[in-house]
N, C-alpha and C positions, 0 to 999 in steps of 0.2 A: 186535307190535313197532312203534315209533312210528320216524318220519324221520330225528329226531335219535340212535337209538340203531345205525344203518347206517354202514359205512364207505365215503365213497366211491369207487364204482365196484363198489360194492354191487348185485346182481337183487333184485329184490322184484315181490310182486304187489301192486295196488293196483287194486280193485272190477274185477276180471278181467280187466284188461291186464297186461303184465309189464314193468319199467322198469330204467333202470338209475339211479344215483342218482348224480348230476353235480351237483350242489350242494348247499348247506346243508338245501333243501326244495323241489329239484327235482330230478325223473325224468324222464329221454328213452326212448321208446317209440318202435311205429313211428309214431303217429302226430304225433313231435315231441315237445317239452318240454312239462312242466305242474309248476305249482304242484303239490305236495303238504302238503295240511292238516297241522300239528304233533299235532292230534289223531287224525288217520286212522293206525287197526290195520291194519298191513302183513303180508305172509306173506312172510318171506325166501325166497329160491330157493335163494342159498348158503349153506347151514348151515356149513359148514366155517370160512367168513369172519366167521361172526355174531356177534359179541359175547357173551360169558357173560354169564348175568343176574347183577344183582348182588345179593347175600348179605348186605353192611352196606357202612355207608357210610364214607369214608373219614373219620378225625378228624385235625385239626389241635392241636398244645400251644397252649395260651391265650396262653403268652411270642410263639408264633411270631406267631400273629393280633395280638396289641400292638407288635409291633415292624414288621412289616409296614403296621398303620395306620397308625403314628405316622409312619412315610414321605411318606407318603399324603397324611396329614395336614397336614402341612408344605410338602410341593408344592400341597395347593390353598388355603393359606393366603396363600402367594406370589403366588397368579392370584389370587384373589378382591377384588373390590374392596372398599376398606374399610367402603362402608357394607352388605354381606353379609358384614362377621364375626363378627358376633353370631348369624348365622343358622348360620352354619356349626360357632360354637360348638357351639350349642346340639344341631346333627345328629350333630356329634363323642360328647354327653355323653350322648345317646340308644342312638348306638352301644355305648358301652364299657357303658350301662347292660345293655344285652341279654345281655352276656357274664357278667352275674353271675347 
């Protein structure tokens, strides 16, 4: 199990200490806080707490993702200064390309 799939105030072990998990990618032990790698395989302590693995992934309707962009869209249209809107076109038309 990786860092990110813990809830916090989550036990894990981690290269045979045992932590508790207070941040995004940190554990307090007894000997203090540490960094925890994104990549480092953890051994949960509390299974009960532990997240089910997951089975499939969640989908979105393609309506919802367009109208959600087009939000998006339009708010960084407002911010972007005019001579980055050609650029921002263009990462707009790469996007919606992906969706097809």
């Amino acid at each position: 199990m990786k860092i990110h799939q813990l809830p916090l105030g989550a036990r894990f072990e981690y290269e045979g200490q045992e932590y508790v998990k207070t941040g995004p990618l940190i554990g307090a032990g007894s000997a203090g806080q540490r960094l925890i790698p994104k990549y480092a395989t953890l051994r949960p302590l509390d299974q009960a707490d532990a997240p089910p693995p997951a089975t499939s992934r969640a989908t979105l309707a393609r309506a919802d993702v367009l109208v959600a962009f087009a939000a998006f869209y339009a708010q960084c249209k407002a911010i972007v200064p005019e001579d980055r809107q050609a650029a921002l076109d263009t990462a707009r038309e790469r996007f919606l390309q992906s969706l097809e």
